[in-house]
C-alpha positions in Angstrom: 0.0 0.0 0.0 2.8 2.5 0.5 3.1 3.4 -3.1 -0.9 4.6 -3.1 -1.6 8.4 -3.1 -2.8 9.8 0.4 -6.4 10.4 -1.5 -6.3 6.5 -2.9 -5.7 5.1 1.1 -8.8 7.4 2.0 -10.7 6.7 -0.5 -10.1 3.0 0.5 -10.1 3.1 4.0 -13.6 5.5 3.7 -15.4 3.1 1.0 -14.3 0.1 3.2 -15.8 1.6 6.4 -18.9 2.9 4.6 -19.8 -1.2 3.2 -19.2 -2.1 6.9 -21.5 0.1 7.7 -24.2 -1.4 5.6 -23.5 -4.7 6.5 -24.3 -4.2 10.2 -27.5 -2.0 8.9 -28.1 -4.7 6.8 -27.8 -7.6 9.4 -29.6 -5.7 11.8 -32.6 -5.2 9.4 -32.5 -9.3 9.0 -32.7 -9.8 13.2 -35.7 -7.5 12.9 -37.2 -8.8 9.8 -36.9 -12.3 9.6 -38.0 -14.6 12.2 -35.1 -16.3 14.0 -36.8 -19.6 15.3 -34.6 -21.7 17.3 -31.9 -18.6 17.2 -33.9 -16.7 19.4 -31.7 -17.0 22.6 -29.0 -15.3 20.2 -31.0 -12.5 19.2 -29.2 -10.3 21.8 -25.8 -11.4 21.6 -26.2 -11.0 17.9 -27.3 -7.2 18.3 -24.3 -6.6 20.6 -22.0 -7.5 18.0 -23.8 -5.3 15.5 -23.9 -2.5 17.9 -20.0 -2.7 19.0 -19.6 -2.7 15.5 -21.5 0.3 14.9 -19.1 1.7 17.7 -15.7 1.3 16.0 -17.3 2.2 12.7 -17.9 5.6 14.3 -14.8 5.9 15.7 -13.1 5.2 12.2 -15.1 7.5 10.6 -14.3 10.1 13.0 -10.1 9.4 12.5 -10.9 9.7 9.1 -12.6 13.4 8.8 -10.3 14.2 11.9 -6.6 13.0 10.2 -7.5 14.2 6.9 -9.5 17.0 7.1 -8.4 18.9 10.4 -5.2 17.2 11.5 -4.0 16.9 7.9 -1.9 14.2 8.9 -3.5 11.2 6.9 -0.9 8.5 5.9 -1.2 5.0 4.6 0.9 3.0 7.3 -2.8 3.3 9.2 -5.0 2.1 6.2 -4.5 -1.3 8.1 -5.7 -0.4 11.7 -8.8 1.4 9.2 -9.7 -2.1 7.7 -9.1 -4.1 11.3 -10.5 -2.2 13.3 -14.0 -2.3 12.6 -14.3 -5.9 12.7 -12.1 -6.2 16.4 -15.2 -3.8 17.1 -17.7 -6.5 16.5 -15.8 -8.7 18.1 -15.3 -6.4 21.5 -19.3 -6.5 21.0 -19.7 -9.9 21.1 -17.8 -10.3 24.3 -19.0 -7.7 26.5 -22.2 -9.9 26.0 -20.6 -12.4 27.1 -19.1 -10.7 29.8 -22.5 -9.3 31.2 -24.5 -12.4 30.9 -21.9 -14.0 32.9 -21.9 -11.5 35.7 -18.3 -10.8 35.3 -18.9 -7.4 34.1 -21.9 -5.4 36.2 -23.7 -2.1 34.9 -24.1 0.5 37.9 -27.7 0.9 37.3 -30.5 -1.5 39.1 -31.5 -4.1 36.7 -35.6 -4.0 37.2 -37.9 -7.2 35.8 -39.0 -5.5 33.0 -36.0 -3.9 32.1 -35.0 -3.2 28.5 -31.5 -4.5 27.2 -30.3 -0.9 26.9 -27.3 -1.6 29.5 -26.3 -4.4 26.6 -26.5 -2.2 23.6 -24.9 1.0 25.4 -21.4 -1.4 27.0 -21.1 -2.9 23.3 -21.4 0.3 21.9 -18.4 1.5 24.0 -16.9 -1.8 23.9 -17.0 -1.2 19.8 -16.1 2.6 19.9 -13.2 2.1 22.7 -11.1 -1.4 21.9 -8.5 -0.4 23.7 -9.5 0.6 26.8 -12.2 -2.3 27.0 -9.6 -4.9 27.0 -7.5 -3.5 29.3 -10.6 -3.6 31.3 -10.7 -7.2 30.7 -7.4 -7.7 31.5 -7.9 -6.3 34.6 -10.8 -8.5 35.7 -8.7 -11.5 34.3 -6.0 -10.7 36.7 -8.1 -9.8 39.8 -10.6 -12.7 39.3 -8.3 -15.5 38.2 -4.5 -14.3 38.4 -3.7 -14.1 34.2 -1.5 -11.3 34.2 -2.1 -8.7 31.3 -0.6 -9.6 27.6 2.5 -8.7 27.1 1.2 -6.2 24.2 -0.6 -4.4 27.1 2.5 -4.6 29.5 4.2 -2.9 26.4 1.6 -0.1 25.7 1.5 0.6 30.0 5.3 1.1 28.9 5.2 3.5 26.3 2.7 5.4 28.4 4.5 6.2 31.3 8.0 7.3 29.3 
């Protein structure tokens, strides 16, 4: 990719982002429009990894208009993070589902009867809009629930922080 013009990685990285897009439009019109039978237990999971998806899409969209248009500071070494990240994004999604229905992870907010799954949607949502920080979250519960110490990619990134 290094020998595309910085318009060509935009237009790239913006195009890709944009069919992401529609595909988690698109499979969230099929959870609402066709009737999942058996799959219903899965209906939620399968919206949080929509909705963390719609997260990071957001948040590439933003670094795009933000590194190109106000930062001007757009290169193509980051094309690849633009066409990863949205799908660790449905990923992160997935697993704070997980995470939740497990009890490992706890919203603030009293959980009534009746209760919508807003508190699902809104932590896959961040989970999808802020990788980074959500797995360091997890990382954290891993080492205070069952002793696994962080990655070392996270030990490294604590690093770079604090020099």
């Amino acid at each position: 990719m290094p020998n595309l013009s910085k318009e060509a990685s935009l237009t790239i990285a913006t195009v890709y982002l944009l069919m992401v897009f529609a595909t988690i439009i698109w499979g969230a019109y099929s959870l609402i429009a066709i009737e999942l039978g058996r799959f219903e237990s899965f209906k939620l999971l399968f919206s949080c990894i929509l909705i963390g998806g719609i997260g990071g899409i957001l948040y590439c969209l933003r670094g795009v208009y933000l590194n190109y248009c106000v930062r001007d500071q757009w290169t193509n070494k980051w094309i690849v993070w633009y066409l990863i990240r949205p799908l660790v994004s449905l990923i992160c999604g997935g697993v704070s589902y997980v995470f939740l229905k497990a009890g490992l992870l706890v919203l603030e907010a009293q959980k009534e009867n009746d209760a919508s799954n807003l508190g699902f949607y809104a932590l896959s949502f961040i989970a999808g809009m802020n990788v980074d920080n959500f797995i360091a979250k997890l990382e954290d519960l891993a080492d205070a629930t069952w002793g696994i110490k962080k990655s070392r990619a996270s030990q490294k990134d604590e690093n770079v922080k604090k020099n």
